[in-house]
N, C-alpha and C positions, 0 to 999 in steps of 0.2 A: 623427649624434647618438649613436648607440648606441655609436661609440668612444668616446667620452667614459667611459663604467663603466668604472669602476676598482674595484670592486669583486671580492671574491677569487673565487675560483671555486669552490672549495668552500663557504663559508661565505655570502657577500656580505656581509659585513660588516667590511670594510672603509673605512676614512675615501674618502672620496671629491668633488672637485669640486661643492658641491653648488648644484642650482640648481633650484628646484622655480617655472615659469613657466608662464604657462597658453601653449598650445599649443609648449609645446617639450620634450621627453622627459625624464623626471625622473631623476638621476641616483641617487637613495637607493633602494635594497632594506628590506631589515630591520635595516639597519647604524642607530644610534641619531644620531636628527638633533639635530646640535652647537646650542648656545644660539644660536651667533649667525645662524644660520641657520633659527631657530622665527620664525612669524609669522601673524598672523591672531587673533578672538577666538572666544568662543563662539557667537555670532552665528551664526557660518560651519558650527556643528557645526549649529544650527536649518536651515537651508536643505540641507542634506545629504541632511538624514533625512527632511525634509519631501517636498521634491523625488523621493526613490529611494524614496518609497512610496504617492505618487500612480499607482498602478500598479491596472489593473484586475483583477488576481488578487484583493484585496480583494472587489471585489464581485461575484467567483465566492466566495470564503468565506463570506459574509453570504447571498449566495442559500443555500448547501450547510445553513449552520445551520437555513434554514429545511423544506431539502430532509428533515432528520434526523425533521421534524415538529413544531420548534420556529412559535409565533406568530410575528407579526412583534417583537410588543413582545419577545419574551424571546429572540428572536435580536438584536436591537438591543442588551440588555444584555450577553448573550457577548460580542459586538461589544465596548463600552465599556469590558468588563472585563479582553478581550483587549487592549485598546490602552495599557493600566496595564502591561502589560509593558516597555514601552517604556521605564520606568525604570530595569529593569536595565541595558537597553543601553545608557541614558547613563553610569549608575553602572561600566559595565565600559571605557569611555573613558577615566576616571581615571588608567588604570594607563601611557595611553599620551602624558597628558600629564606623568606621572613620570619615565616612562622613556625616550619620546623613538622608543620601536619598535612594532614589531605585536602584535597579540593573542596570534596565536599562539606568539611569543616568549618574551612576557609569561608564558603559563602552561609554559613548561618549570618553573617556580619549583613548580608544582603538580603537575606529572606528571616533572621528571628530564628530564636532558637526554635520553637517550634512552627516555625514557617516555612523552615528549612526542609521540615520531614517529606512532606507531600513531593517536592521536587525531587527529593532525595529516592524516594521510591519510584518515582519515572524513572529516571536516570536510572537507576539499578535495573529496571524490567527492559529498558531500551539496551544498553551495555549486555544483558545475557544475550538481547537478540542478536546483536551483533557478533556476539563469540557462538551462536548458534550459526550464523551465515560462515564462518570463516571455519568450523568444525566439519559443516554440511561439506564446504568445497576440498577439506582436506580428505574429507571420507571417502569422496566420489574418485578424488585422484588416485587413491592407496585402491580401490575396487577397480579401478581401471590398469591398473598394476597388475595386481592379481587375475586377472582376465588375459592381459600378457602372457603370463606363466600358464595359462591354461585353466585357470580355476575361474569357471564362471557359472550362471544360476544358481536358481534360488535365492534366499534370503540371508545363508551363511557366509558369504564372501563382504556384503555389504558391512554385515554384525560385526564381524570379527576387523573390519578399517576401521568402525566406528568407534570401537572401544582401541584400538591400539590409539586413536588420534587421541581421542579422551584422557588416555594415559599419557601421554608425553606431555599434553599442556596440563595438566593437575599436577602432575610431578613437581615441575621448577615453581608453576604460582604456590604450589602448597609450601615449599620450603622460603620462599619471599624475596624482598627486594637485593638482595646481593645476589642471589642465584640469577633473577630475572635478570637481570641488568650484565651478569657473564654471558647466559646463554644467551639473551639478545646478541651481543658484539659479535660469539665465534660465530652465530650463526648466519649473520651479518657479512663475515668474512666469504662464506663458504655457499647462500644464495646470492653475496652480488655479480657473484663470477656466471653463476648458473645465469642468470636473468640477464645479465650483460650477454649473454651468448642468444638467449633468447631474442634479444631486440635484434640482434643481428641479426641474424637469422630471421624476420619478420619483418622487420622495417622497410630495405631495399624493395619488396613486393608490393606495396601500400600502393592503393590507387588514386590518385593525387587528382583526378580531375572533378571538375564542379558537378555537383546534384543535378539531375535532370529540372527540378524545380527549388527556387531557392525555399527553406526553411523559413518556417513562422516563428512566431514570436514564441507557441508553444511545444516548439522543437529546442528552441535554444535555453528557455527555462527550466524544463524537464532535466536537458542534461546539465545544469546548472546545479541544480537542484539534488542529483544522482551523483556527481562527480561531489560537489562541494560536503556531504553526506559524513562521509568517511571522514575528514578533519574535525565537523561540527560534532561528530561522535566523541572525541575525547577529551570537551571542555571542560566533563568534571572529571579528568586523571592528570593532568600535567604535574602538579603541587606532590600527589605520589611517586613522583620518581625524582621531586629536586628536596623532598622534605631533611633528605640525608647529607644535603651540599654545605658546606660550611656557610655562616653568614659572610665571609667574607667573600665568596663568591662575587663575579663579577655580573652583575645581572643583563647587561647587556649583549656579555658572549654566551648565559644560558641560552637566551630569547634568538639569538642568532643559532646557535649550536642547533637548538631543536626545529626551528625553523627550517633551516638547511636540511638536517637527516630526515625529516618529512616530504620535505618537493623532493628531493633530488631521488630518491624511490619511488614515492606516488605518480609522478611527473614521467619519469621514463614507462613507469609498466601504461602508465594511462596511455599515452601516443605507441606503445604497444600494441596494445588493444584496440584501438581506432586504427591501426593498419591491421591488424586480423580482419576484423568487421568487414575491410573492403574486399578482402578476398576470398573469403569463407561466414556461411551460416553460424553466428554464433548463439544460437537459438541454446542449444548445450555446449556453453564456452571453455571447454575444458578437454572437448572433444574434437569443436571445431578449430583451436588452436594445434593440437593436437596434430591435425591432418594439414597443418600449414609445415610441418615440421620433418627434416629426413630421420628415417627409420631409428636411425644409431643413438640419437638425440631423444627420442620419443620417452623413454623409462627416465630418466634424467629430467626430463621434462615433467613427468608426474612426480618426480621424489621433490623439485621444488616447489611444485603445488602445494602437495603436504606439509614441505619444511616451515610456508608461509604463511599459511592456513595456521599452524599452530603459534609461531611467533606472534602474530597477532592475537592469539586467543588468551596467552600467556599475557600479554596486557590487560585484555580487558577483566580477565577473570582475576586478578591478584586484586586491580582495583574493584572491583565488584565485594572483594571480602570487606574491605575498608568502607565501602559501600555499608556494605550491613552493620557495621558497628556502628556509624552516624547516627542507622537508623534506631540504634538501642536492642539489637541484638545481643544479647549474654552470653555470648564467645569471646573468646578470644579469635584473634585474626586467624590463625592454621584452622579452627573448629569451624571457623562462619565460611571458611570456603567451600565446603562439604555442602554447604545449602546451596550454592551458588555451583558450584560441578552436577550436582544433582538436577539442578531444573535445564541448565544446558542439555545433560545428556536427554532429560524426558522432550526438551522440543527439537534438539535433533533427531532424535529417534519420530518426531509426528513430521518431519519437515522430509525427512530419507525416505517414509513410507507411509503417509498417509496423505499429503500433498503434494502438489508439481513447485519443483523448487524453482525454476524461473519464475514465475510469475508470484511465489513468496520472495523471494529476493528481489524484483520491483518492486512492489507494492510497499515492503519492508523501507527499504533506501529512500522512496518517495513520502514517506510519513516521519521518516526522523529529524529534518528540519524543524516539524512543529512545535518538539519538544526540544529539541535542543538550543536552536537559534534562538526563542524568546530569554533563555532560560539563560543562554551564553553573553545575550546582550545586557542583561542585568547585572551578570556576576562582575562583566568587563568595566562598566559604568562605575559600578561598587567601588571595584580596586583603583580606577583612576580618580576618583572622586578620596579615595582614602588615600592615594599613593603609596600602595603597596603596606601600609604602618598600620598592624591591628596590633589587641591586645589580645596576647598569644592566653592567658588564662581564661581571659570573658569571652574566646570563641569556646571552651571547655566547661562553662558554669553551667550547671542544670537549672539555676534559676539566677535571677537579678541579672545583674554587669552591663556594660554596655549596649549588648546585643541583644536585651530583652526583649526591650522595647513596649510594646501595649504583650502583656501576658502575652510573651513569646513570639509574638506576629508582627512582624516588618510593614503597615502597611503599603508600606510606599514599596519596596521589594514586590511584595505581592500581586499589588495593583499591576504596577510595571509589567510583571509575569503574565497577569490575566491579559493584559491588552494588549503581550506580542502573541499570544496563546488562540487570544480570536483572530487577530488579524491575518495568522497562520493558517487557522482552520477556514476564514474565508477564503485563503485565494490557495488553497492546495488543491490538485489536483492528481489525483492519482487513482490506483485501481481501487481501492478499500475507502476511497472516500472523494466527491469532490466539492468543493467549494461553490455557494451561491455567487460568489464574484468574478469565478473563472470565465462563463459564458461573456458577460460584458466586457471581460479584459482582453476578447480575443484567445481565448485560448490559453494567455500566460499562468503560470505560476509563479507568483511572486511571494511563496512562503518565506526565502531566504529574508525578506525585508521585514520578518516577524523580529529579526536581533536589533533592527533600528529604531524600532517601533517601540521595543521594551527599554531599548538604552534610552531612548529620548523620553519618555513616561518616568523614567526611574531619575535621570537627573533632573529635570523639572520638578518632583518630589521632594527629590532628597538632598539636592543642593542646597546648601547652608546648614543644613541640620547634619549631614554627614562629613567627615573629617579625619583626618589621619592621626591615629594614637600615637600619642606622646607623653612615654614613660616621665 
């Protein structure tokens, strides 16, 4: 199958044989997929997003808000509020039912062809972490399985989750977006039942009454901050799963489609998890949900951890290959996932057994705003400041075209970047880092305000000089 890319080797983006079927190897990269070759509706972007966030990381967030000393009702609302995010990320699909490529394509227009690079390697090393946290939490449920069954110590029960979980999500990313985008839906099918059954089961017990002392200000930013995480994670994937949509698309019902299948998953397992929190230690949330659960329920209960864990992972690791071709990888898509399965498995393997994964999965979640908020408030500015209208070849030119700019650097993109990038690193607060502003602010975190910081720096810049291509 893999013969078949024809795609260049510098670039990948060249025309190619295209065939995007479910379980046969996709032949497009980041090359812009020809009209007659778009297909599917927005439908398809609804089940995507629904499916790849029925993920129990959510109801480790929902517990943590209320770990920060938030109630249950007012971790429920972070919760709710954080799931309003989700409108960005359909709104940032837009660009990829115009253009027909990836995200991170899409904002060279925003950062320079080669302005684009630096960002684009964040993002790629942020996206593995993330498919590292959600491989971690599927490993732990599958060895918590097998402890069930009676198989437990040493190091060979752990081994042996690790690599089954590893395989299931390599599988469908390695064959590409038509596979992804079926296994998303049936899976979709067959955890929302599961997870439906879990909220029940977990909700009614929720301890509803107020905090001994009310929360500060760096209580409700934390989990602001922790909750909102997970949506700011996919600002550079949406354009990857609408690149295949006809133009005729109706861009309103993507932007809604994907919006919906994000809250309406996120949303439930978060206020999930803020009712676990109140009545069980969720110090190891997989175990202490776990014990909130009757016996019969428990195995079933761990196979949707798993099924989760990897749906998720199956997102972010397809876009992660696409990732590396922006970056000028000499693969083709199916090859460059191989670099990207590879460094997942070597940091779940140091995260399973060389560190305490709580306190890597806080620290983790709490630092991903910096890089992506600045990064997400640029690209958004970008696109509304263009209206959605690039030109689909000069996001592709290795040199000259519109998006050159000063020898390949944006600086108005950049700047933008740089000043949501400190403003982030001043007022973050977390375990691996905290900011000189935090003490003054009382405690808060106010990293999230790095996306308004960058979008208001970047249209102030680029207003009047930026504009929507017209062929």
């Amino acid at each position: 199958m893999l013969g078949h890319e024809t795609a260049t080797a510098t670039t990948g983006t060249a025309r190619t044989t295209g065939r995007d079927e479910v379980f046969q190897v996709e032949e497009h990269g980041i090359d812009p997929i020809p009209d007659a070759e778009r297909h599917g509706s927005a439908k398809d972007v609804f089940w995507l997003w629904f499916g790849s966030n029925l993920t129990f990381t959510y109801v480790i967030n929902g517990a943590l808000a209320v770990a920060f000393g938030l109630s249950f009702w007012q971790a429920a609302a972070v919760v709710v509020i954080g799931g309003l995010a989700f409108l960005a990320i359909g709104a940032a699909g837009l660009s990829g039912v115009r253009t027909g490529t990836a995200t991170l394509v899409v904002s060279r227009a925003a950062f320079g062809r080669r302005g684009n690079w630096p960002a684009g390697l964040l993002n790629w090393i942020v996206s593995i972490g993330y498919t590292v946290v959600n491989t971690v939490v599927g490993t732990l449920a599958l060895e918590a399985f097998l402890a069930d069954l009676g198989w437990s110590g040493g190091h060979a029960p752990r081994a042996l989750s690790l690599a089954v979980t590893l395989a299931l999500t390599f599988a469908v990313a390695l064959w590409g977006h038509a596979t992804v985008q079926f296994a998303e839906r049936w899976m979709a099918y067959v955890l929302a039942v599961g997870f439906a059954a879990l909220v029940v089961l977990v909700l009614p017990g929720a301890d509803t009454s107020a905090p001994a002392a009310a929360p500060g200000a760096q209580a409700w930013s934390l989990a602001f901050v922790v909750v909102l995480a997970g949506p700011f994670s996919y600002l550079p994937m949406p354009a990857d799963y609408t690149r295949y949509l006809p133009r005729t698309t109706s861009l309103k019902a993507v932007t809604r489609s994907a919006a919906l299948g994000g809250f309406l998953s996120s949303v439930a397992l978060g206020v999930a998890g803020a009712a676990a929190a109140t009545q069980a230690d969720m110090t190891d949330a997989v175990a202490g949900t776990e014990g909130l659960l009757p016996g019969w329920f428990q195995p079933l209960f761990l196979a949707l951890v798993l099924g989760g864990s990897v749906t998720n992972s199956i997102i972010t690791l397809y876009s992660s290959s696409l990732n590396l071709q922006v970056l000028g990888i000499p693969w083709s898509r199916a090859r460059a996932i191989v670099i990207s399965a590879a460094v997942t498995a070597a940091g779940s393997l140091g995260a399973l057994f060389l560190t305490d994964f709580t306190t890597s999965l806080l620290s983790f979640l709490s630092l991903l705003i910096i890089v992506f908020a600045p990064w997400g408030g640029v690209f958004l500015a970008d696109m509304v400041l263009r209206r959605c209208a690039y030109d689909s070849a000069g996001l592709h030119a290795d040199t000259g075209g519109p998006y050159w700019y000063r020898s390949g650097w944006h600086p108005a993109g950049l700047t933008a970047l740089l000043a949501g990038l400190v403003f982030s690193a001043l007022t973050c607060d977390s375990e691996l880092w905290t900011g000189p502003l935090v003490a003054p602010l009382g405690g808060a975190d106010l990293t999230l305000l790095g996306a308004a910081v960058s979008a208001l720096v970047y249209v102030l810049l680029a207003r009047g000089r930026v504009a929507p291509h017209r062929p």
